[in-house]
C-alpha positions in Angstrom: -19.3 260.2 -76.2 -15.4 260.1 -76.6 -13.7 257.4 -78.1 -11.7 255.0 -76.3 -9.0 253.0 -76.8 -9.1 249.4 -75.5 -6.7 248.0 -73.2 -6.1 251.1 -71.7 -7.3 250.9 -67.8 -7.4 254.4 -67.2 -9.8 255.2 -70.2 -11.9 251.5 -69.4 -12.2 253.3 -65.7 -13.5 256.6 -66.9 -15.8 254.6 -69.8 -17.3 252.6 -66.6 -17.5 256.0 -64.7 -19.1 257.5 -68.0 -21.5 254.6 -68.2 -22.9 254.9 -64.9 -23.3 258.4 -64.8 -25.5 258.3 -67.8 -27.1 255.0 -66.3 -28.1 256.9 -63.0 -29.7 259.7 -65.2 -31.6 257.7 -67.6 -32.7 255.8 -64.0 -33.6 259.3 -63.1 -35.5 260.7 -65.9 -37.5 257.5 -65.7 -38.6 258.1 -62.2 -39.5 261.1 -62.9 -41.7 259.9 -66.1 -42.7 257.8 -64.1 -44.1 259.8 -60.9 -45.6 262.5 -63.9 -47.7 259.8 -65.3 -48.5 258.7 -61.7 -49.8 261.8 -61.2 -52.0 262.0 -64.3 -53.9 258.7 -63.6 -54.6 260.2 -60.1 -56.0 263.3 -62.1 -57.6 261.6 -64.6 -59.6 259.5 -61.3 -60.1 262.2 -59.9 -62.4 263.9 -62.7 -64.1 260.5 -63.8 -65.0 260.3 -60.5 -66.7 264.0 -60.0 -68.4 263.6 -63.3 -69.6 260.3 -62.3 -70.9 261.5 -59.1 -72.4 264.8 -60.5 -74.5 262.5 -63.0 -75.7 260.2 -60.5 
């Protein structure tokens, strides 16, 4: 990141732009995290249940 100078609008506009950029990827990366681990409990499930059925 840059550094800014305060009191300057035009550099607190592109810091707010800067900020939400990053924001919406970190939002973004999360979701994906999310949805991957999502994913893995269903997989997980789904093998705990086979084995559990196979045994019984």
């Amino acid at each position: 990141m840059k550094e800014y100078e305060t009191g300057n609008t035009e550099n607190t506009i592109d810091l707010i732009k800067y900020l939400q950029k990053e924001d919406k990827e970190r939002q973004e990366k999360n979701s994906n995290i999310l949805r991957w681990n999502q994913l893995s409990i269903l997989e997980y499930s789904k093998v705990f249940y086979q084995s559990f059925v196979k045994r019984n």
